[in-house]
C-alpha positions as CSV (number, residue, x, y, z in Angstrom):
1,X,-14.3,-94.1,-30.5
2,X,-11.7,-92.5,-29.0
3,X,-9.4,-92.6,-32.0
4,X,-12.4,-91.4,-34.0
5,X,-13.0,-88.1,-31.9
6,X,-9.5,-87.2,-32.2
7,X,-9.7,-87.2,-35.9
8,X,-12.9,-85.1,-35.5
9,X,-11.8,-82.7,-32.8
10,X,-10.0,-79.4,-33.8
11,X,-7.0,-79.8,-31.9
12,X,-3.9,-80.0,-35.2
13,X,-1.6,-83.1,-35.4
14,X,1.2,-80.9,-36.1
15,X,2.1,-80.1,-33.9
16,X,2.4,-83.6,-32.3
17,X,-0.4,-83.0,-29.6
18,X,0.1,-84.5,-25.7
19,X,-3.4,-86.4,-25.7
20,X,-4.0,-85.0,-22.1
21,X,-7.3,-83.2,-22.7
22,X,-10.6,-85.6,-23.6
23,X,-10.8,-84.8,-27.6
24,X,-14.8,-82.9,-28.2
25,X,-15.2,-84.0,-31.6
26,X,-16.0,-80.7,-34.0
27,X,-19.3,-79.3,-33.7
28,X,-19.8,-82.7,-31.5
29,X,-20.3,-84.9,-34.7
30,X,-18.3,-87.9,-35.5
31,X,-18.5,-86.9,-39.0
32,X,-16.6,-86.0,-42.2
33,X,-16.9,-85.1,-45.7
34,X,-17.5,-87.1,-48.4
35,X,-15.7,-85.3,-51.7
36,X,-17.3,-88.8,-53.7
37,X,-20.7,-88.2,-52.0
38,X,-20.7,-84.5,-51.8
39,X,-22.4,-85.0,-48.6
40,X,-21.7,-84.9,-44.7
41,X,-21.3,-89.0,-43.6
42,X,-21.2,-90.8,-40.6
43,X,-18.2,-92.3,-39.3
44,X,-20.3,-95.4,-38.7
45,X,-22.8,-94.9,-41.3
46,X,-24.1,-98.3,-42.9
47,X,-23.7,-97.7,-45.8
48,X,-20.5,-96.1,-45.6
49,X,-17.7,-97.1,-47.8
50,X,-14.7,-95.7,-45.4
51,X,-11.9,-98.1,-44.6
52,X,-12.7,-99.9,-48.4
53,X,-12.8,-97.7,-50.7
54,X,-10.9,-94.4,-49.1
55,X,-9.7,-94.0,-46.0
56,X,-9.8,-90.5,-44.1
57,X,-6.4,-89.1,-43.4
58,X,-6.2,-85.4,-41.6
59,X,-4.5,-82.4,-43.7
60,X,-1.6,-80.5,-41.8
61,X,-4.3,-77.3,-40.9
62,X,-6.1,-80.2,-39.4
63,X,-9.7,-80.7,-41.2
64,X,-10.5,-84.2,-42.8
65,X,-9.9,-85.4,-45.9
66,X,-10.1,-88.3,-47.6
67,X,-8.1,-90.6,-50.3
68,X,-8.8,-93.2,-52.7
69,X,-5.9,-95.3,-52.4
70,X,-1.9,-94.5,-52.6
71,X,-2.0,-92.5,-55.4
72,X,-4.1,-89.7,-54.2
73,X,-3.1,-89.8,-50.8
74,X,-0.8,-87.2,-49.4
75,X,2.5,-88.2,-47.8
76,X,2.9,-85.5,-45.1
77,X,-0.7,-85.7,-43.8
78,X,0.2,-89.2,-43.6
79,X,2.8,-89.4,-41.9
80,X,1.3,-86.7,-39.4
81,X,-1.5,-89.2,-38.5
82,X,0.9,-92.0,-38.2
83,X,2.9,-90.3,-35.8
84,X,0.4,-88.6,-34.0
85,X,-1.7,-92.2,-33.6
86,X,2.0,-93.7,-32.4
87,X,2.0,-90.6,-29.8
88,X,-1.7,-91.3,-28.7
89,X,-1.1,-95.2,-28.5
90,X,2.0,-94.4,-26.3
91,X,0.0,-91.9,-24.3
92,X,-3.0,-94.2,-23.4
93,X,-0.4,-97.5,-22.3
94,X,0.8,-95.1,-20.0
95,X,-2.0,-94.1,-18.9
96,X,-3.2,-98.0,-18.9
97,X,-0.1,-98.8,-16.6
98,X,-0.9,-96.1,-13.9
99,X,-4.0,-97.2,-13.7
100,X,-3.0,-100.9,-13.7
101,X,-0.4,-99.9,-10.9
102,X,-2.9,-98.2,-9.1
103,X,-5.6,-100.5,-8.7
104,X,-3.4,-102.7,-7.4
105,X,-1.9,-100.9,-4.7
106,X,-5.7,-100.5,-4.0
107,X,-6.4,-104.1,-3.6
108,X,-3.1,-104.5,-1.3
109,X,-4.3,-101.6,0.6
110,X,-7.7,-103.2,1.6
111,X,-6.0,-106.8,1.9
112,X,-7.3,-107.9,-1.8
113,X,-5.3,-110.4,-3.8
114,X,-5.4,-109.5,-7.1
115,X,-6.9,-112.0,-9.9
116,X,-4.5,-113.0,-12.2
């Protein structure tokens, strides 16, 4: 979900954004639009083709768009999402490691092993 409101929020991947403010997906839908469809679709909708027959990519001014397979898709918004997703995934370790470290100084604090 998390990925998914990123994609949905406002905030631009160029540039790279710091992932330090909790993404509010626009107009708080997890939604995009459907050029094939002309119509407003769920990210999760059942019926949804996404991830088989197009995949959603994000344009430099940051709205959604979507492709139908290499040819149509766009190199630059590509390689935008790539690099912001490798900058998110990057961000949330981090974040999973203090935590992580944390937790356990926690547990030594109130004389708790922690489970391995």
């Amino acid at each position: 979900m998390h990925v998914v409101d990123e994609y949905c929020s406002n905030t631009p991947f160029v540039p790279v954004p710091t992932f330090v403010a909790r993404p509010i997906p626009a107009n708080g839908l997890r939604q995009f639009y459907s050029w094939l469809s002309n119509v407003w679709e769920s990210w999760f909708g059942v019926h949804s083709k996404l991830g088989i027959d197009y995949a959603i990519y994000r344009t430099v001014s940051g709205r959604l768009e979507w492709g139908i397979g290499a040819v149509t898709a766009r190199a630059v918004g590509l390689m935008a999402d790539l690099t912001a997703m490798k900058a998110l995934r990057t961000t949330r370790t981090l974040d999973f490691i203090k935590l992580e470290a944390r937790l356990e100084s926690l547990a030594v604090e109130e004389h708790v092993r922690p489970r391995i």
